[in-house]
PDB file of N, CA, C and O in Angstrom:
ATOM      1  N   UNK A   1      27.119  26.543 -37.911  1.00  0.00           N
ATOM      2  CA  UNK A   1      26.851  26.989 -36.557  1.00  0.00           C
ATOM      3  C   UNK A   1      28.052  27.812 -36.097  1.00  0.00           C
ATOM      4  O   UNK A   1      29.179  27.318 -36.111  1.00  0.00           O
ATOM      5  N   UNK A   2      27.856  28.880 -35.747  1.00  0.00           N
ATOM      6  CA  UNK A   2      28.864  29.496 -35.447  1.00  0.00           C
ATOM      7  C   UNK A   2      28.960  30.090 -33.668  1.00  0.00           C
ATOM      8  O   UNK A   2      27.967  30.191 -32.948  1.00  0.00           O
ATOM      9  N   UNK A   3      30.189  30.376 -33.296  1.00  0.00           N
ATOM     10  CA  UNK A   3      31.012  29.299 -31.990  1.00  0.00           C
ATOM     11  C   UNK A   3      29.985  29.859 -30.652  1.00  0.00           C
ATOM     12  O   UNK A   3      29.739  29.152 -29.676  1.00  0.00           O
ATOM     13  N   UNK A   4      29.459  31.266 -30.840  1.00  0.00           N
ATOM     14  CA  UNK A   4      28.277  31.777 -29.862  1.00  0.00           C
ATOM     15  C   UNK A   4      26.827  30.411 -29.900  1.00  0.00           C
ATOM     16  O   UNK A   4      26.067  30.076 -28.991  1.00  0.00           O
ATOM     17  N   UNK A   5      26.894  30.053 -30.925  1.00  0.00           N
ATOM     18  CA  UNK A   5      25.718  29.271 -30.663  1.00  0.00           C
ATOM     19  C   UNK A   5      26.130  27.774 -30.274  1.00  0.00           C
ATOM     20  O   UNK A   5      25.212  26.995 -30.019  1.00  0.00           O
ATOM     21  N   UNK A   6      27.091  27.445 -30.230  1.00  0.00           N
ATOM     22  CA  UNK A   6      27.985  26.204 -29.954  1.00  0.00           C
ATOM     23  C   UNK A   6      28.190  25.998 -28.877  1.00  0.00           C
ATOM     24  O   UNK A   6      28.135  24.909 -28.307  1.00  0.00           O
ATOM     25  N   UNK A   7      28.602  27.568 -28.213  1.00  0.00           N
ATOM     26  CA  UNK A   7      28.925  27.730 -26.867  1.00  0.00           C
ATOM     27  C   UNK A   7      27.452  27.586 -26.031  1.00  0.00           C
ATOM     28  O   UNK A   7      27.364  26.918 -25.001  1.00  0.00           O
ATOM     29  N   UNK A   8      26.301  28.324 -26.640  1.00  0.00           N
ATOM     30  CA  UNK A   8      25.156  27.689 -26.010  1.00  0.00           C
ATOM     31  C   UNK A   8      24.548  26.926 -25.979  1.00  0.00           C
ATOM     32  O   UNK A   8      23.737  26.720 -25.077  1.00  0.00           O
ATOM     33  N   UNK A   9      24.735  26.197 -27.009  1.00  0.00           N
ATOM     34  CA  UNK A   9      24.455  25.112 -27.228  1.00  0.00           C
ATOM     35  C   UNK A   9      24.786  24.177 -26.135  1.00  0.00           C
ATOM     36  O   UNK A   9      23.996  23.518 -25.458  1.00  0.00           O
ATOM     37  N   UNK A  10      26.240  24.225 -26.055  1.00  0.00           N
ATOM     38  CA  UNK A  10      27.065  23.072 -24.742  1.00  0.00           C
ATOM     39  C   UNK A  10      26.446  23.341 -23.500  1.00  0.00           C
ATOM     40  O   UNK A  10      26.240  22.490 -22.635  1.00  0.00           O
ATOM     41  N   UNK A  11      26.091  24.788 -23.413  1.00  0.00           N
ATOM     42  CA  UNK A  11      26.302  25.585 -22.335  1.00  0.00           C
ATOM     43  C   UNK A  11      24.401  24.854 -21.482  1.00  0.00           C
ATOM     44  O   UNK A  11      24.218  24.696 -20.275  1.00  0.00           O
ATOM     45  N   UNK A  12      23.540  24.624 -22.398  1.00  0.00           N
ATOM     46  CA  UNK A  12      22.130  24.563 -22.284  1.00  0.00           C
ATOM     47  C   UNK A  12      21.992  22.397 -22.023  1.00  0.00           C
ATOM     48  O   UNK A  12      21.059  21.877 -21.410  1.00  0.00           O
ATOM     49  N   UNK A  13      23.186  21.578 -22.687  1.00  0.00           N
ATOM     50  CA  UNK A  13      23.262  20.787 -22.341  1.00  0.00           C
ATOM     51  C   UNK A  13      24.051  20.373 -21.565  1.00  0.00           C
ATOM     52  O   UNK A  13      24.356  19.182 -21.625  1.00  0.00           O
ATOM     53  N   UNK A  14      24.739  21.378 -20.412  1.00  0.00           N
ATOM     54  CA  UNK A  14      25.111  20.775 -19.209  1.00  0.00           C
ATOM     55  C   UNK A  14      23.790  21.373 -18.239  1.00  0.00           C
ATOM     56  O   UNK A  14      23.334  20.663 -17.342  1.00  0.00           O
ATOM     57  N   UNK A  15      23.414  22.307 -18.430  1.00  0.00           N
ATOM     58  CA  UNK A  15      22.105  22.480 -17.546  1.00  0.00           C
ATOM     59  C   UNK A  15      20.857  21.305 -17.536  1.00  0.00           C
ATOM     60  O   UNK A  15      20.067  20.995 -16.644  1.00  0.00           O
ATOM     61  N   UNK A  16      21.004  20.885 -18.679  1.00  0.00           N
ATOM     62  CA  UNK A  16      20.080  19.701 -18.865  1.00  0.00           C
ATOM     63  C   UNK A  16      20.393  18.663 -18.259  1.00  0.00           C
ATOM     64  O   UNK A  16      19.516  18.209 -17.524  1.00  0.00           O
ATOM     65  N   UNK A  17      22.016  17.740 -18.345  1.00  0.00           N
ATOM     66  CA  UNK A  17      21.918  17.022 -17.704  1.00  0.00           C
ATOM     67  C   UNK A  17      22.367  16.820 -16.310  1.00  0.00           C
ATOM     68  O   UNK A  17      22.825  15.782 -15.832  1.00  0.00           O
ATOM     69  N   UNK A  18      22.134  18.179 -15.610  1.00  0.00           N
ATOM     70  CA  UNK A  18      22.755  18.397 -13.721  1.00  0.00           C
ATOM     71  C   UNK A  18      20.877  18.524 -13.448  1.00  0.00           C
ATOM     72  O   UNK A  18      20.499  17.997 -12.402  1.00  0.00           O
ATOM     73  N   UNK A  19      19.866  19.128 -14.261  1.00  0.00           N
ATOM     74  CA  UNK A  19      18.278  18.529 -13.961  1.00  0.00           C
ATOM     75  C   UNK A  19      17.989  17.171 -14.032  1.00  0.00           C
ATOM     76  O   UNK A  19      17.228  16.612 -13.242  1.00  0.00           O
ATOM     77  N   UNK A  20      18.811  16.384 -15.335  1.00  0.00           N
ATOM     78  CA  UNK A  20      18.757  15.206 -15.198  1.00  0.00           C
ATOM     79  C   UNK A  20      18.828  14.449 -14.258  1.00  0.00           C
ATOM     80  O   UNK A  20      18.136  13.442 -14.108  1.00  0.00           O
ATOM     81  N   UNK A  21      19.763  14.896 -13.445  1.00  0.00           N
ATOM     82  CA  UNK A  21      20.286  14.755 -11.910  1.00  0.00           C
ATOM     83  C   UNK A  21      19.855  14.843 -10.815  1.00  0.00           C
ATOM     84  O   UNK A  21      19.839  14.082  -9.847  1.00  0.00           O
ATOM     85  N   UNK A  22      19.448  15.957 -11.028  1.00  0.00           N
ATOM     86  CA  UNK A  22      18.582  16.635 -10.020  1.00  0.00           C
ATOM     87  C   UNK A  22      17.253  15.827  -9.574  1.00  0.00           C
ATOM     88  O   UNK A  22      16.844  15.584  -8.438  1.00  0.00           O
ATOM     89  N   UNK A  23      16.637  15.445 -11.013  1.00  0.00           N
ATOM     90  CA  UNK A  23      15.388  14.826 -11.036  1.00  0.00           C
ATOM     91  C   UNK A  23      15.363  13.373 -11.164  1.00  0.00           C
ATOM     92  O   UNK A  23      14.302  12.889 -11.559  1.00  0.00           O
ATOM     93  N   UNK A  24      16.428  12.510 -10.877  1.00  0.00           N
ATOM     94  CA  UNK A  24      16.627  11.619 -10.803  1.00  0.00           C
ATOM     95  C   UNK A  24      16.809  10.998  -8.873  1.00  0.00           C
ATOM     96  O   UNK A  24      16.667   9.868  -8.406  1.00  0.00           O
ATOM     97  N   UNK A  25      17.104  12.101  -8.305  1.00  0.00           N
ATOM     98  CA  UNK A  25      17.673  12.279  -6.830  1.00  0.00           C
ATOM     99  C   UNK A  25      16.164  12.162  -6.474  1.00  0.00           C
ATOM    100  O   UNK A  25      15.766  11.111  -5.970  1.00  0.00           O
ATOM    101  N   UNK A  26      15.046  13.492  -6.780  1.00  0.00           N
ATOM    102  CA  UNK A  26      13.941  13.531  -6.356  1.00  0.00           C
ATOM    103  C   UNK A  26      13.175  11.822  -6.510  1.00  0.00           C
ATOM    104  O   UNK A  26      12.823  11.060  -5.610  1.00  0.00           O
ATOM    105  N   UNK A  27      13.125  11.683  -7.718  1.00  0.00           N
ATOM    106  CA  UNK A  27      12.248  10.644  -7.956  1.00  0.00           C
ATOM    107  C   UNK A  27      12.835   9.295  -6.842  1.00  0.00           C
ATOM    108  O   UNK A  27      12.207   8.571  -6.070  1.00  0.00           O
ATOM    109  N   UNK A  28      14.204   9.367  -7.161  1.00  0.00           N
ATOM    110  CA  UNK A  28      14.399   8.482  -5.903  1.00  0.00           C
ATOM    111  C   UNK A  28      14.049   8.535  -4.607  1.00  0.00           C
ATOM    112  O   UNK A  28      13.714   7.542  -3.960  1.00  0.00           O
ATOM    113  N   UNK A  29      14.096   9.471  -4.250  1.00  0.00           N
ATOM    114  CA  UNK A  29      13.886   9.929  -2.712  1.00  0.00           C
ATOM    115  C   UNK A  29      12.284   9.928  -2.359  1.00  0.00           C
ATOM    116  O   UNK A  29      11.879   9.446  -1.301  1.00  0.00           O
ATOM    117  N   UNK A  30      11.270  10.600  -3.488  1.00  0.00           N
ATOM    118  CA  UNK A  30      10.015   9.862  -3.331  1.00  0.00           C
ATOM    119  C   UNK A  30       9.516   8.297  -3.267  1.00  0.00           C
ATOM    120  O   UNK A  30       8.622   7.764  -2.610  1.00  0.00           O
ATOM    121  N   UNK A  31      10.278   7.876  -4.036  1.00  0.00           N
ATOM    122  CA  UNK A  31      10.161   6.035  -3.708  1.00  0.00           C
ATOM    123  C   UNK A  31      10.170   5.789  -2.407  1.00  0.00           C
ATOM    124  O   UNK A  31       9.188   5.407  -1.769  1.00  0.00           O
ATOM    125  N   UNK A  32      11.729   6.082  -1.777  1.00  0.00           N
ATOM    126  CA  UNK A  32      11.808   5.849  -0.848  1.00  0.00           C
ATOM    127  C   UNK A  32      10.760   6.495   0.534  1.00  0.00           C
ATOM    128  O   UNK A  32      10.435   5.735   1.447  1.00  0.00           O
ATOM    129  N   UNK A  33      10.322   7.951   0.514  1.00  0.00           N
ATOM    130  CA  UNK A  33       9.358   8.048   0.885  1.00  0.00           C
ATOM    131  C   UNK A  33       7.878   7.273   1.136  1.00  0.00           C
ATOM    132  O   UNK A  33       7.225   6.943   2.126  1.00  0.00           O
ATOM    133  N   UNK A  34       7.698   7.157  -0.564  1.00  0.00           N
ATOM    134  CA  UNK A  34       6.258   5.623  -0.337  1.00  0.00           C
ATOM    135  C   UNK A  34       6.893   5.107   0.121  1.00  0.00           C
ATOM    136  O   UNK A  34       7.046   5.930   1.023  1.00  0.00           O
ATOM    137  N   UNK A  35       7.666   4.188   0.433  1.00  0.00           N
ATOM    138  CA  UNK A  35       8.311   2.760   0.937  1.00  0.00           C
ATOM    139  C   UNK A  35       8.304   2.922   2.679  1.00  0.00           C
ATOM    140  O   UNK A  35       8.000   1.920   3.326  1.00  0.00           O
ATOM    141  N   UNK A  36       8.495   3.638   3.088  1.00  0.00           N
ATOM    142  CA  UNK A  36       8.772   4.329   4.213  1.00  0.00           C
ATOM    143  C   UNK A  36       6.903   4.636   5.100  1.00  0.00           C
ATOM    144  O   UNK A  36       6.283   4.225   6.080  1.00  0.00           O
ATOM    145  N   UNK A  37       6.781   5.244   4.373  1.00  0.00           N
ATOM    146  CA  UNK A  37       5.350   6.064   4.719  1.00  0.00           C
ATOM    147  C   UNK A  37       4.510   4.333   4.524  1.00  0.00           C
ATOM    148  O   UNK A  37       3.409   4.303   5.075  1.00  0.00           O
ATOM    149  N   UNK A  38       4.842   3.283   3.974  1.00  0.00           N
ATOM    150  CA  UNK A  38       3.768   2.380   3.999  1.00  0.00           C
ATOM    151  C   UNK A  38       4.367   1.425   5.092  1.00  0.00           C
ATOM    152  O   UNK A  38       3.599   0.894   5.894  1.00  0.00           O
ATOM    153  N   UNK A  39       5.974   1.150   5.155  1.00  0.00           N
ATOM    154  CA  UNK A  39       6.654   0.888   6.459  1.00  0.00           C
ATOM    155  C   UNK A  39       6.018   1.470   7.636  1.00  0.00           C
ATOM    156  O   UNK A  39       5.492   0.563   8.281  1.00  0.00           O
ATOM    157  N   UNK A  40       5.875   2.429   8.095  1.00  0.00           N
ATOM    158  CA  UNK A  40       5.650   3.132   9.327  1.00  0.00           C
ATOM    159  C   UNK A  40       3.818   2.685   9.343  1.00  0.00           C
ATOM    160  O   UNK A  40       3.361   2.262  10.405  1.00  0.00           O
ATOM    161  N   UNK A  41       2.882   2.821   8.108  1.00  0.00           N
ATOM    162  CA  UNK A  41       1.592   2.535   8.422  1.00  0.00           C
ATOM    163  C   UNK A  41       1.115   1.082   9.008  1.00  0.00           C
ATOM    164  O   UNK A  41       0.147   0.742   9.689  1.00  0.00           O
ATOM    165  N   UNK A  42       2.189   0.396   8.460  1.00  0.00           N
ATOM    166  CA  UNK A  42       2.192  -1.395   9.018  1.00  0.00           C
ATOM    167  C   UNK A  42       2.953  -1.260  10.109  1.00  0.00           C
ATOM    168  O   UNK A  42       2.537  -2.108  10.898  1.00  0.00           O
ATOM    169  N   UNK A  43       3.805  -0.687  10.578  1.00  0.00           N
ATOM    170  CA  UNK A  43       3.875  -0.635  11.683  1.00  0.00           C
ATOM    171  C   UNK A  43       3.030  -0.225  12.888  1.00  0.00           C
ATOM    172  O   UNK A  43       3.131  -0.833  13.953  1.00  0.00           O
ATOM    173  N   UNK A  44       2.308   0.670  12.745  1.00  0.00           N
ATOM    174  CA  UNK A  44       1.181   0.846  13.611  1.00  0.00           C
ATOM    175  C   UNK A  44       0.163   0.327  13.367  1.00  0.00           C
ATOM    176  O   UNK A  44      -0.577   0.419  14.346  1.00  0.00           O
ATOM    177  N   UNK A  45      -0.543  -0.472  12.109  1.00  0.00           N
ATOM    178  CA  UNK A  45      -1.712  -1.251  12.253  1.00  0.00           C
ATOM    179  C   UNK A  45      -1.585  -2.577  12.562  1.00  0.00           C
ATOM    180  O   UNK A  45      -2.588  -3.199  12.912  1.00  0.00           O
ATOM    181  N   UNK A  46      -0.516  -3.115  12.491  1.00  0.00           N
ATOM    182  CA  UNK A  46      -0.238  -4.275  12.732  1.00  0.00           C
ATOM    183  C   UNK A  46      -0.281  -4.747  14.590  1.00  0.00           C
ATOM    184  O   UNK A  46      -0.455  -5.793  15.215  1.00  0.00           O
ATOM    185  N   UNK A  47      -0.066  -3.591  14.868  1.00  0.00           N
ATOM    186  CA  UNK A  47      -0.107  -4.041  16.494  1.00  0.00           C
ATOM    187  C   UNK A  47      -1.326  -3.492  16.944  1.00  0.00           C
ATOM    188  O   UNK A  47      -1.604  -3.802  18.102  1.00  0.00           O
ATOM    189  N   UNK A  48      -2.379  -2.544  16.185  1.00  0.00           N
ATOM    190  CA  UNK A  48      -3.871  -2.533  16.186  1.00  0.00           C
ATOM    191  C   UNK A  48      -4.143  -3.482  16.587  1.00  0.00           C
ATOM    192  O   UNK A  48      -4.434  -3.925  17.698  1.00  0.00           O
ATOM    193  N   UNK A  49      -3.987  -4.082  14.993  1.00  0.00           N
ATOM    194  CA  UNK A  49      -4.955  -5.732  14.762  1.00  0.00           C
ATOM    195  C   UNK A  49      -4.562  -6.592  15.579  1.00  0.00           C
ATOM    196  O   UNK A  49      -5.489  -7.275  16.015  1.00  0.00           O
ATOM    197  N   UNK A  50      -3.488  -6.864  16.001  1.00  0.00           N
ATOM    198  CA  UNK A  50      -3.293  -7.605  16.498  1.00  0.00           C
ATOM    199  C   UNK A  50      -4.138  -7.903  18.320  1.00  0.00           C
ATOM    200  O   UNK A  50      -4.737  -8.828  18.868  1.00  0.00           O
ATOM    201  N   UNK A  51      -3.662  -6.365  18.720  1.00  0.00           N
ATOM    202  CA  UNK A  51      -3.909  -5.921  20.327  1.00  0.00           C
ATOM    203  C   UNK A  51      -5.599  -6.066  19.828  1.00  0.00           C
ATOM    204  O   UNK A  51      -6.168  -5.519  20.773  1.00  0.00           O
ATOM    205  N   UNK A  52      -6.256  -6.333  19.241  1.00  0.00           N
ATOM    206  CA  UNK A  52      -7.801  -6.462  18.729  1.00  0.00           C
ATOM    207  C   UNK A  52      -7.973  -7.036  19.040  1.00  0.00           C
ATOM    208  O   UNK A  52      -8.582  -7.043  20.110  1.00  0.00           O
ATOM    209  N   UNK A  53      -7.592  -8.128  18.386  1.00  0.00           N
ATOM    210  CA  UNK A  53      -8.049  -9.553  18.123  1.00  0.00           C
ATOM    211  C   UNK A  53      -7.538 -10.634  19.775  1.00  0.00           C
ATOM    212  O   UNK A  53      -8.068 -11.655  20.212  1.00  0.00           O
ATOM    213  N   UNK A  54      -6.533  -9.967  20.221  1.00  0.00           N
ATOM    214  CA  UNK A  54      -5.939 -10.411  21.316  1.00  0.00           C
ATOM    215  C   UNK A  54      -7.183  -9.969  22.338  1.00  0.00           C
ATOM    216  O   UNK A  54      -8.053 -10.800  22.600  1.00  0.00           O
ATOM    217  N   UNK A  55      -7.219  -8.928  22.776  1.00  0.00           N
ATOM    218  CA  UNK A  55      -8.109  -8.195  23.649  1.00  0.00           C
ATOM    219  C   UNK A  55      -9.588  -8.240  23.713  1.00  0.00           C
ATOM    220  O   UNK A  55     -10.409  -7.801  24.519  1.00  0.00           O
ATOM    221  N   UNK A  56      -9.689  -9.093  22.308  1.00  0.00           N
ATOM    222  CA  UNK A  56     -11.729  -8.758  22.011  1.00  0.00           C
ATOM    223  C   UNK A  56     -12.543  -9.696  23.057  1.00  0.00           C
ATOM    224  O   UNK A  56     -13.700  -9.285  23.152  1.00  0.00           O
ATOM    225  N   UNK A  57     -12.361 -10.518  23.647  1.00  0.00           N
ATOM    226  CA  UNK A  57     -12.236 -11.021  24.800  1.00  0.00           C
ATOM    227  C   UNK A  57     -12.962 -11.165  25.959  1.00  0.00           C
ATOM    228  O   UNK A  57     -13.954 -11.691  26.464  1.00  0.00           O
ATOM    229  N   UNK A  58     -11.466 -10.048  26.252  1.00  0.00           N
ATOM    230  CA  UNK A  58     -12.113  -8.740  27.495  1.00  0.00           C
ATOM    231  C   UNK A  58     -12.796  -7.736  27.218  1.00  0.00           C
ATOM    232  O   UNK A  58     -13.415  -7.133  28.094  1.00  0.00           O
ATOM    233  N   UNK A  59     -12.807  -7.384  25.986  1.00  0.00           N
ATOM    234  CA  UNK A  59     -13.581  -6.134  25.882  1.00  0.00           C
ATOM    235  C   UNK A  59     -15.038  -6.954  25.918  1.00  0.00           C
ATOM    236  O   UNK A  59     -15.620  -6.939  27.003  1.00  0.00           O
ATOM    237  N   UNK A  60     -15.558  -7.544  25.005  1.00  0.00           N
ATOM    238  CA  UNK A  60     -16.745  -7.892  25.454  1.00  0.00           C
ATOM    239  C   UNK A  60     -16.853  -8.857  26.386  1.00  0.00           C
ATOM    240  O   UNK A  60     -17.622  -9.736  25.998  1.00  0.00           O
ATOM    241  N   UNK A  61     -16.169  -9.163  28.008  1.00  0.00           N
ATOM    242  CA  UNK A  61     -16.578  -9.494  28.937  1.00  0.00           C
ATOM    243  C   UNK A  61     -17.036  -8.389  29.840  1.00  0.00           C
ATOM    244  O   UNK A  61     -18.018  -8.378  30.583  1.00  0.00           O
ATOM    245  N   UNK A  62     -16.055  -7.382  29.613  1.00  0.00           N
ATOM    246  CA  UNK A  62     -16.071  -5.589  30.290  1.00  0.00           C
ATOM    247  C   UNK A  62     -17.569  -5.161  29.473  1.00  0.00           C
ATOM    248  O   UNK A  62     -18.400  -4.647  30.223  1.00  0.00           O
ATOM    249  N   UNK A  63     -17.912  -5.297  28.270  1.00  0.00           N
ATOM    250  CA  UNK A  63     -19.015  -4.622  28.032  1.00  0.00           C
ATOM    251  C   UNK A  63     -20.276  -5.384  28.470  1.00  0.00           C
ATOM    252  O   UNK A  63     -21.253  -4.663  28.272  1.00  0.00           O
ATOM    253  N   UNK A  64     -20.572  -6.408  28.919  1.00  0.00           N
ATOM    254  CA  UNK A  64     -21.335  -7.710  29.082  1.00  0.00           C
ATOM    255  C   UNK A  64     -21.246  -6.962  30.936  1.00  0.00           C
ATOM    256  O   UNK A  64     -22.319  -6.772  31.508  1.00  0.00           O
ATOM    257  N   UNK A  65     -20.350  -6.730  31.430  1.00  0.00           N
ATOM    258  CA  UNK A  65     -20.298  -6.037  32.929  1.00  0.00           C
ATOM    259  C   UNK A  65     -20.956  -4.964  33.300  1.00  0.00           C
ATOM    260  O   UNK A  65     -21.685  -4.750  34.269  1.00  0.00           O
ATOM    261  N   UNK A  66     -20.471  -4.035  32.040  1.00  0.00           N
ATOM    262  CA  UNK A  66     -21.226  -2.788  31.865  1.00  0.00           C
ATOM    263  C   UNK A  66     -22.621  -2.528  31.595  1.00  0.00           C
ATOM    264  O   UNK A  66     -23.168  -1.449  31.822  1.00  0.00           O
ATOM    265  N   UNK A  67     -23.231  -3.640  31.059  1.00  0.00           N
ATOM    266  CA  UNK A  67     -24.953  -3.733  30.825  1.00  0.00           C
ATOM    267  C   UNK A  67     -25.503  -4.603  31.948  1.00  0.00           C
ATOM    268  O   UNK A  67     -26.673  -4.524  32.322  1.00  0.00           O
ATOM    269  N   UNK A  68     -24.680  -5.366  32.426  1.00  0.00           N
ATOM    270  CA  UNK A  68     -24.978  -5.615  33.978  1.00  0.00           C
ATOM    271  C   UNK A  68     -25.347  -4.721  35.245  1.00  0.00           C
ATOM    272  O   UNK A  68     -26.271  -4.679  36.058  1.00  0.00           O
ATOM    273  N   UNK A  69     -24.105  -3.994  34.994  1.00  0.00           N
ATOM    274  CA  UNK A  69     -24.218  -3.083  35.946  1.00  0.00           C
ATOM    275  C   UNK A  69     -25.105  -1.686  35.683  1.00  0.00           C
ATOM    276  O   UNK A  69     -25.254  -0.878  36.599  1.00  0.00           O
ATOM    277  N   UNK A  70     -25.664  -1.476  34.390  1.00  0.00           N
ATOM    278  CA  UNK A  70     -26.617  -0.571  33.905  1.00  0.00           C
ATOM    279  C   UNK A  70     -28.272  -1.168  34.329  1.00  0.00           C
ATOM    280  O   UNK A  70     -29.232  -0.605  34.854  1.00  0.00           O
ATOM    281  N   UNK A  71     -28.090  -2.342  33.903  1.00  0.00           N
ATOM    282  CA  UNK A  71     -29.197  -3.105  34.304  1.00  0.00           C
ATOM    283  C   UNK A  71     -29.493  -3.455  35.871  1.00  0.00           C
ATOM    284  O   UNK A  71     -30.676  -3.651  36.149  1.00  0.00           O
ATOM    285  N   UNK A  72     -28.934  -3.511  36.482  1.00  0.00           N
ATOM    286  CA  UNK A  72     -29.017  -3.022  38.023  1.00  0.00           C
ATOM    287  C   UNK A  72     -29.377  -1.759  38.984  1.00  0.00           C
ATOM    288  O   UNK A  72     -29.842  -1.665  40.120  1.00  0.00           O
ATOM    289  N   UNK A  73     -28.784  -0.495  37.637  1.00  0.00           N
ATOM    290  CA  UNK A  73     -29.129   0.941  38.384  1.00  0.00           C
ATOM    291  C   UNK A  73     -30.191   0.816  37.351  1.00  0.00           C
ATOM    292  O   UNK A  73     -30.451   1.961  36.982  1.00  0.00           O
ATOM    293  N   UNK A  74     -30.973  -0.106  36.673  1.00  0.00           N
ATOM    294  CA  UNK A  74     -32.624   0.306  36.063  1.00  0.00           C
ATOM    295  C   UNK A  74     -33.355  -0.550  36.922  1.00  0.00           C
ATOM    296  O   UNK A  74     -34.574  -0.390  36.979  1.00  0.00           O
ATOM    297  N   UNK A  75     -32.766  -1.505  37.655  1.00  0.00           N
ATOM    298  CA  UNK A  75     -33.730  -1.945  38.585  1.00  0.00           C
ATOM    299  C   UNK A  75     -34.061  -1.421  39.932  1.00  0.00           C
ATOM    300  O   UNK A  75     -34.991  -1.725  40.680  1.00  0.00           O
ATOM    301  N   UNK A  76     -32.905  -0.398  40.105  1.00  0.00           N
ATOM    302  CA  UNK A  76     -32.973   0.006  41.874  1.00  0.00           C
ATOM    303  C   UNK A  76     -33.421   1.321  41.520  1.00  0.00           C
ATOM    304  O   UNK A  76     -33.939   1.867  42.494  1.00  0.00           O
ATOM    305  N   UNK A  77     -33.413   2.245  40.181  1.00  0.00           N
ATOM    306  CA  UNK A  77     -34.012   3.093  40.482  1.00  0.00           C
ATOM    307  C   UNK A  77     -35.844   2.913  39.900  1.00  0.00           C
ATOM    308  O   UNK A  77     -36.739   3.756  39.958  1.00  0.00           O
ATOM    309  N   UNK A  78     -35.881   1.739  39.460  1.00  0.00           N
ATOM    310  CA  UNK A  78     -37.542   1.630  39.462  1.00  0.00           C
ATOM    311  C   UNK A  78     -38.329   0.932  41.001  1.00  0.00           C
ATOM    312  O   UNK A  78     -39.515   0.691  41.228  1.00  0.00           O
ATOM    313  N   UNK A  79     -37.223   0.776  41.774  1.00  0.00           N
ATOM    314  CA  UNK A  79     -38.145   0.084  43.102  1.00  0.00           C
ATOM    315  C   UNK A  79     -37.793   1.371  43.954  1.00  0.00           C
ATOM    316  O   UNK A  79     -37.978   1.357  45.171  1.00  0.00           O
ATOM    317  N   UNK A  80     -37.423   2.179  43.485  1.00  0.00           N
ATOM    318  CA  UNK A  80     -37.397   3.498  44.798  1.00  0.00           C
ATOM    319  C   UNK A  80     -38.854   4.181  44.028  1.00  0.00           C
ATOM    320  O   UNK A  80     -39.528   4.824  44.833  1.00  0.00           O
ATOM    321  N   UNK A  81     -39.233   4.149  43.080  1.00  0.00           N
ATOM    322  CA  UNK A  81     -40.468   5.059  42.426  1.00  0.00           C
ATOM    323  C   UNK A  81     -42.020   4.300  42.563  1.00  0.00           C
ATOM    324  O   UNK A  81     -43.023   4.860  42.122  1.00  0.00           O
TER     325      UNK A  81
END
């Protein structure tokens, strides 16, 4: 091997291992991304479910009101006709 190809030789395995590098940074930093991105999704469904299950309640006492009060404007507008 003579010293031009030696020299590229070296020259092609420091480029290799600063990608090594490079692509070692990325892959980390995507982890941490999933990790993050599924952090932040439990953070907002968790107080969904929760404010749900807390609230279901009232919501169907409010909707039980609301067919009450629908059922009242079907009775007053059939005794005006």
């Amino acid at each position: 091997m003579n010293p031009e190809e030696r020299s590229l030789l070296e020259h092609s395995l420091k480029l290799a291992e600063e990608n090594n590098k490079i692509l070692h940074k990325i892959n980390r930093r995507a982890h941490w991304a999933f990790v993050w991105g599924f952090v932040k999704i439990v953070i907002i469904v968790i107080p969904l479910v929760l404010g749900y299950l807390f609230l279901q309640p009232y919501i169907e006492e409010a909707g039980k009101n609301y067919n009450g009060i629908q059922e009242l404007f079907k009775q007053y507008q059939s005794l005006q006709f």
